[in-house]
C-alpha positions, 0 to 999 in steps of 0.5 A: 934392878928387879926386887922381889918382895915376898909374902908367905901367907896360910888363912891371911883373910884379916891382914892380906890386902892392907899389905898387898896394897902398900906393896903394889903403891910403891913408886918404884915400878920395877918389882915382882910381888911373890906371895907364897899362900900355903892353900888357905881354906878362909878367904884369902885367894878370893880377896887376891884375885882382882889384884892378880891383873897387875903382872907384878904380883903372882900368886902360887897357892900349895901345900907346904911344910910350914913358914920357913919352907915356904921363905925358902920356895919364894927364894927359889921362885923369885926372879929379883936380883934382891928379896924382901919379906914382908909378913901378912899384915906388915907394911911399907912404911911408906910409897918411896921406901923401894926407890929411896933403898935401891941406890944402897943395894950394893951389898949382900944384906941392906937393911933399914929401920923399923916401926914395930907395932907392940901392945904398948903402942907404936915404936921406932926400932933403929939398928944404927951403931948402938943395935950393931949386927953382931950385938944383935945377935948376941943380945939373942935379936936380929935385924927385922927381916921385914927391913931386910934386903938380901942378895938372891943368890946368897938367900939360895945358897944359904936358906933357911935352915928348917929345923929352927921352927921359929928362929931361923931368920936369926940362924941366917943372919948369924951364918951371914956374920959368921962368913962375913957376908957383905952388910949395909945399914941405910938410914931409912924406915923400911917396914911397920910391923906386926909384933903383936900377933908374929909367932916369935912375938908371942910369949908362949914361945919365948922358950923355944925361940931362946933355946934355937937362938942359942943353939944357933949361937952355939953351932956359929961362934961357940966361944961367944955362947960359953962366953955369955952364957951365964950372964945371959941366964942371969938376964932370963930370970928376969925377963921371964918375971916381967912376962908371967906379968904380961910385958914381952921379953927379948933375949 
C-alpha cells in the first residue's frame, strides 16, 4: 500500500530538514513525500535540493492561497492510497511509525497518539476513550492531524473547507463524524509536534480559532452548539484569564 506523507511549507529554512529527515528514515519503504512549498524567498528549496535524488520525496514549488489551499493541492496531487500531514518542524516519532500503523489502515481516518511540544515541555497526548472524537470536538479540539491518516479518496471529496483560515482540520474531522465516516484509533505514538510556534497554537488567535470552531459546531450539530453553548462561555472566561497570564488555552 503507497502512503503519501505531505508537508505544506512557506519560508521553512529553520525547521525543513529535520522533518525531511525523519520522513525519508522511515522503514517502510513504499511512500511518496509530497511537499507543497508556496514559493519561499529564504533558503528552503536550496536545503531540499540534494534530498530530491530520492524518487520518493517530490517537491512542487507555486504561489498558493495560504495553508489550507495548499493541504488541499497535496490531496489533489498524491498518489497514496493514505495521507498523512506533517507540518514544517513536526517529526515521526520514531523510524517504524509507517510499518507498525499500516496493518490498521482499513478505515477512512486512522490515527494514532501524539508528543506535543509546549513551552511547559514535552507532553504525551493520548486520544484513547476518555479523548473520544465526538468529546474532542465538542471540547472545541480535534485529533492532531499529524497523527492522522485519511483515506485519499474521502480528503478529495470532502477538503478542507478554506473559509476556516485556521480550523479547518477540525471543520473535517467533524464533517467526518457528521456522516459517520469510518475511524480507527491505534495505540502507537505517531508524531512530536510543534505546539509552540503552529498558528492554531499561538494565543493572538484563540479568538478566531473559537469563533470557527463554533461555527463549524453550529452548521454540523447544532442542537450540540445550543447545548453547550453557555456552559462553554463559562469555561472561556476562564481560559482567557489564564492566557492574559501567558498559559495556552483550549476550547
Amino acid at each position: 500500500m503507497k502512503l503519501t506523507v505531505a508537508t505544506v511549507c512557506f519560508n521553512a529554512e529553520k525547521t525543513i530538514e529535520a522533518t525531511v529527515k525523519s520522513v525519508l528514515r522511515q522503514t517502510y519503504r513504499d511512500i511518496e513525500y509530497l511537499i507543497i512549498d508556496g514559493k519561499s524567498t529564504d533558503r528552503t528549496l536550496e536545503l531540499l535540493r540534494p534530498y530530491q535524488a530520492d524518487d520518493r520525496l517530490r517537491v512542487v514549488s507555486e504561489k498558493d492561497n495560504g495553508l489550507y489551499d495548499a493541504m488541499n493541492k497535496a490531496a489533489r496531487l498524491c498518489r497514496g492510497e493514505y495521507i498523512l500531514y506533517m507540518n514544517s518542524g513536526d517529526l515521526f516519532a520514531d523510524e517504524g511509525v509507517l510499518t507498525d500503523v499500516v496493518p490498521y489502515l482499513d478505515a477512512d481516518i486512522v490515527y494514532g497518539d501524539v508528543v506535543r511540544i509546549r513551552r511547559d515541555g514535552r507532553h504525551l497526548e493520548k486520544y484513547n476513550k476518555k479523548h473520544a472524537v465526538m468529546r474532542l470536538l465538542l471540547m472545541g479540539r480535534m485529533i492532531c492531524h499529524q497523527s492522522m491518516f485519511t483515506r485519499t479518496t474521502l480528503m478529495r471529496a470532502y477538503r478542507f473547507n478554506e473559509q476556516y483560515t485556521i480550523t479547518a482540520d477540525y471543520d473535517f474531522v467533524m464533517r467526518a463524524q457528521k456522516n459517520r465516516r469510518s475511524m480507527r484509533y491505534v495505540d502507537r505514538t505517531i508524531a512530536v509536534v510543534d505546539n509552540v510556534e503552529g498558528i492554531s497554537s499561538q494565543i493572538k488567535n484563540n479568538d478566531m480559532m473559537r469563533r470557527q470552531d463554533d461555527q463549524s459546531l453550529k452548521e454540523n450539530f447544532p442542537v450540540w452548539y445550543y447545548s453547550i453553548k453557555l456552559p462553554k462561555a463559562i469555561v472561556r472566561v476562564v481560559k482567557r484569564r489564564s492566557e492574559r497570564k501567558g498559559t495556552p488555552g483550549e476550547g
